[in-house]
N, C-alpha and C positions, 0 to 999 in steps of 0.2 A: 733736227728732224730725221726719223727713220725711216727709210722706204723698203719694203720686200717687194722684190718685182720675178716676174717668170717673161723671159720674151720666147714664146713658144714659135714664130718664124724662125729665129736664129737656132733653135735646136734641130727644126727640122731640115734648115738646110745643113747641118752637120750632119744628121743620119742619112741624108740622100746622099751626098760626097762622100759618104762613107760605103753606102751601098754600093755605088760606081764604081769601087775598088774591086777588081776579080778575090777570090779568098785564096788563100793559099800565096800571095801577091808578097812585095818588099815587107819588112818588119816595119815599116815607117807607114803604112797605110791608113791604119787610124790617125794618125798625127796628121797625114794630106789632107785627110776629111776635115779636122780641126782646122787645121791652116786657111783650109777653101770656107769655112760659114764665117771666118773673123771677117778674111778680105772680101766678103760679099756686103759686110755691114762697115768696114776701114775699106774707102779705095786709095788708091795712090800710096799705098806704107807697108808694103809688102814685108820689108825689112823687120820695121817697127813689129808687124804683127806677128814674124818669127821668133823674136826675142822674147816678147809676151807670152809665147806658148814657152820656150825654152824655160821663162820663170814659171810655168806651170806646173810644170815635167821634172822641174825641180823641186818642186814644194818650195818655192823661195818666192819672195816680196818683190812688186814691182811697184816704183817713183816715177810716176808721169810727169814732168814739168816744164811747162811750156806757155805760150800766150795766150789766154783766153778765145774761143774760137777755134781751136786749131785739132780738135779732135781728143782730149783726153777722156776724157768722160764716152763718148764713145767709145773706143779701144775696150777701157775697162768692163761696161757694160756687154758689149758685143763677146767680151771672152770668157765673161764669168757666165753668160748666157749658153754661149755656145758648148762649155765645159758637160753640162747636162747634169749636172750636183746642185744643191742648194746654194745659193746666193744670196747677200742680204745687202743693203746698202746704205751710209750714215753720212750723212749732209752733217759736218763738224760747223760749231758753228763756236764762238767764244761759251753761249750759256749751258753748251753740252757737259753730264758730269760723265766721271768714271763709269759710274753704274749703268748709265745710258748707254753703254758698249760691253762691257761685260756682264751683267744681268743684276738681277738684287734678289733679296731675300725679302719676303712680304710676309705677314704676321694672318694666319688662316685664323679667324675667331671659330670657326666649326669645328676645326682639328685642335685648335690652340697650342699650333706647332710653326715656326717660320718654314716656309715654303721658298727653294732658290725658282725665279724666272729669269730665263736665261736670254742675254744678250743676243745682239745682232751679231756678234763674232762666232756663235757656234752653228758657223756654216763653213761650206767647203769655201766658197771665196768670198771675201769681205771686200765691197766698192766704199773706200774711207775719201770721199768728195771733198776738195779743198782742206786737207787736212791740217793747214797748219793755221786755219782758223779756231780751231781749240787751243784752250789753253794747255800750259806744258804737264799738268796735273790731269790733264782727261788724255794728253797724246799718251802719257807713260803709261797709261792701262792698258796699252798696248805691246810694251817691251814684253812680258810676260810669255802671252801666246803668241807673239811673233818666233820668237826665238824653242821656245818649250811646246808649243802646242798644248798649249792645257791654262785655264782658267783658276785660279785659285784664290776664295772668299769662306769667308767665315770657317776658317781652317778648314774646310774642303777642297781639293784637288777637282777638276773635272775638265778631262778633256776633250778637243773640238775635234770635230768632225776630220777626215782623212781622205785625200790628202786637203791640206789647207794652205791659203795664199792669200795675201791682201793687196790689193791692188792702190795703190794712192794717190791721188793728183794736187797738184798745188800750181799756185800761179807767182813767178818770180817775177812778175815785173809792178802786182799791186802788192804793196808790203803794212799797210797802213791796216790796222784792227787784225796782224797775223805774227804767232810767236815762229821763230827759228824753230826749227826741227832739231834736238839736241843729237852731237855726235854717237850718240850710243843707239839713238835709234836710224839715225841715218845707215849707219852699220847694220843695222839686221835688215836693211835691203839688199837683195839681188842685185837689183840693177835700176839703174837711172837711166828712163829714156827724154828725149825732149823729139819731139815730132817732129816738128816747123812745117810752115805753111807750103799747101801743094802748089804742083806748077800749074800751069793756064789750061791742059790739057783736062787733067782730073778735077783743075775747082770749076770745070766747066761740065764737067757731067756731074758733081755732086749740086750746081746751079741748079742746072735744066732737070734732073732726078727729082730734086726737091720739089721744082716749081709744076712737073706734070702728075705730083705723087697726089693718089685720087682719096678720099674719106673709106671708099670702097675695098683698097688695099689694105687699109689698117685692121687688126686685129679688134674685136668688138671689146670695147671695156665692160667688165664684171658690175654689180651695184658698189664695189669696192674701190673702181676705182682701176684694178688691174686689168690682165688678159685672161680669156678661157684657159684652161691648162689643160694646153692637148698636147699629143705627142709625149706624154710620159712614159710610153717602153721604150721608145726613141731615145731619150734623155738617158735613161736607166743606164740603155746598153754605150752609150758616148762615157757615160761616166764611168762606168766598168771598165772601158775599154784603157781610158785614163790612167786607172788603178793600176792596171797592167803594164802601161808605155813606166808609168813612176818609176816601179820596179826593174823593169827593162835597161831602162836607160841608164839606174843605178849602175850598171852590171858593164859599161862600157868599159872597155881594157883603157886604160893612162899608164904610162910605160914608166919605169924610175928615170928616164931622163928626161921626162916631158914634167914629170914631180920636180925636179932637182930646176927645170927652168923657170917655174911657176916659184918658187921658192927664191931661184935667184933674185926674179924681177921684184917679188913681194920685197926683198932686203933692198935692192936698190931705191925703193921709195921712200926707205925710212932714213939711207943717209943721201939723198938725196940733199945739195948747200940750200935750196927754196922750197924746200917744203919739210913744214914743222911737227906734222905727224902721218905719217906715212900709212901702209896697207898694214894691218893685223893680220894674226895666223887666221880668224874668222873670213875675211877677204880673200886669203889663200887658198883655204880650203870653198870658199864661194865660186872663186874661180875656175879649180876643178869641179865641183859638180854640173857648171854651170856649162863647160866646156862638154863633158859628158851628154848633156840632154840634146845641145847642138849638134854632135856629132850622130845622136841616135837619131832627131829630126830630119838629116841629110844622108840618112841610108847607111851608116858607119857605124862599126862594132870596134873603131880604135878613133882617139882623140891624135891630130896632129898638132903641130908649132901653128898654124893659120888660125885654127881654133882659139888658141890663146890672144893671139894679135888680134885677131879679130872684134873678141868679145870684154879685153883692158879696158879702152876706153867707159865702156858702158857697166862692166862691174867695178873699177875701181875710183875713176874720176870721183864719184861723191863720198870717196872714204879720207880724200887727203884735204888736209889743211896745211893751204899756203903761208909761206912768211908773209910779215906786215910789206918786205919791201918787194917781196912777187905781187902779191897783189895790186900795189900801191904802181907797179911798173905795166899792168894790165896782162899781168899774166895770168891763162885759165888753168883747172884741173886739167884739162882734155889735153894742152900742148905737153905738162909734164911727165904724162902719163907716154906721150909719144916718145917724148926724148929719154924715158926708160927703157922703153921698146928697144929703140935706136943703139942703146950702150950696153945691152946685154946679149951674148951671140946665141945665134938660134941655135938648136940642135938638129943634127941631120940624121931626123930617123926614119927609118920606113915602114911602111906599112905589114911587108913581114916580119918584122921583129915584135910583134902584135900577139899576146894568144887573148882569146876568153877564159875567163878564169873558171 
């Protein structure tokens, strides 16, 4: 099943957070407006919903996975909304094909010429729902434009929309009717978030939220089934705004020593004695970029050693594969990735040893 959806409340709480920013204010102002419409629709994941934006800000792919319940499908929704770009979203299902995601070509008897219709992928961010309920022949139509940004059928090239991000969610603990996700595409994610369940505090206002939220609040459904589409100067200028943090943030200063640590640690995982395939120079350089949007999110024109620690676990954990006897001893991605951390010396650099380039 495909869904197109517009939630035009979450745009406009981005434009109002946005307008509240004085002009002339931090470089990071648009990004606060982002941050403040996710966590008005995610409460209690404040974290979570910075990382989301950091994979947005990157043009890179985010892996939701976690318990049913716990907020994935939210998150993605609320961020590809709040983005104020086109959206599309694909409920993966086993009987999904290729074509379903990237578009097909259809035979015009008026023209009597094929005609390409293009897929749910040619938007800025793509919600791929349970996605490892497709098969591995409908997930690879994906390797393409994750990595390329461009679609390519019936020897035509065509590329998606800019910037672009897929957002994924899967559930690890039902496995029954879902293939693995193969290493190569687990690789062209950003990052791997896992939620987990809120504490007593916030599942008690998303309770009480729920159970006082009126028919009256809701946005009127169309005869389609959707929302009115209002607030589209709103959207326009969130998505513009975007376009310009992307660029921005490209431009953050990472110094050769903070290169040379990213680098160390990347080597340390591949000879790592328990773990059988380690981080890629793709992983490496993931990690700098990744590190770059963080730091332009938190008001910084230089990436530090925090940045990196910070954001390993969640760009590299889902790129290693453990030995049979790490695994078999219950050891996680996440612990080896610390005891990297651990064995390689940080670098002591400072902030003025920084320029913009």
């Amino acid at each position: 099943m495909i869904q197109i959806d517009r939630t035009p409340q979450i745009r406009n709480r981005c434009s109002e957070a946005r307008n509240d920013v004085p002009s002339g204010g931090s470089m990071t102002s648009p990004a606060t407006a982002l941050l403040s419409a996710v966590n008005a629709e995610v409460i209690g994941k404040e974290l979570a919903v910075e990382l989301a934006v950091v994979c947005l800000l990157t043009e890179g792919h985010l892996l939701v996975e976690d318990n049913p319940g716990t907020g994935k499908t939210t998150l993605a929704r609320a961020l590809a909304s709040a983005s104020g770009g086109s959206w599309n979203r694909i409920q993966f299902t086993p009987d999904l094909l290729p074509t379903d995601v990237t578009g097909v070509s259809i035979y015009n008897q008026g023209t009597t010429q094929f005609e390409f219709h293009e897929g749910p992928v040619f938007s800025n961010v793509v919600l791929a729902d349970e996605i490892n309920r497709a098969s591995p022949k409908t997930q690879s139509a994906l390797l393409e434009v994750m990595e390329e940004q461009q679609v390519t059928g019936d020897g035509v090239t065509r590329p998606v929309p800019r910037p672009f991000t897929v957002v994924a969610t899967q559930n690890p603990v039902e496995m029954e009717g879902t293939y693995r996700l193969p290493e190569a595409q687990l690789d062209r994610f950003l990052m791997r978030l896992r939620l987990g369940y809120l504490d007593a505090e916030h599942e008690l206002r998303v309770i009480t939220g729920s159970y006082r939220a009126s028919s009256v609040d809701r946005p009127a459904p169309t005869a389609f089934g959707g929302h009115r589409p209002i607030g589209h100067a709103q959207a326009e200028a969130m998505h513009s705004a975007i376009v310009e943090m992307v660029a921005e943030a490209a431009r953050v200063t990472v110094s050769d020593a903070l290169g040379r640590y990213v680098v160390e640690l990347a080597a340390a995982t591949r000879h790592h004695p328990r773990v059988r395939l380690g981080v890629s120079t793709r992983g490496a350089l993931a990690m700098v970029r990744a590190c770059r949007s963080l730091a332009f999110v938190r008001g910084r024109d230089y990436v530090n050693a925090s940045d990196v620690q910070e954001l390993a676990p969640h760009v590299w954990s889902h790129r290693l594969i453990l030995t049979p006897e790490a695994e078999l001893g219950g050891v996680t991605d996440e612990q080896l990735v610390a005891e990297v951390l651990a064995g390689v010396t940080t670098p002591d650099v400072a902030p003025t040893q920084y320029t913009r380039p």
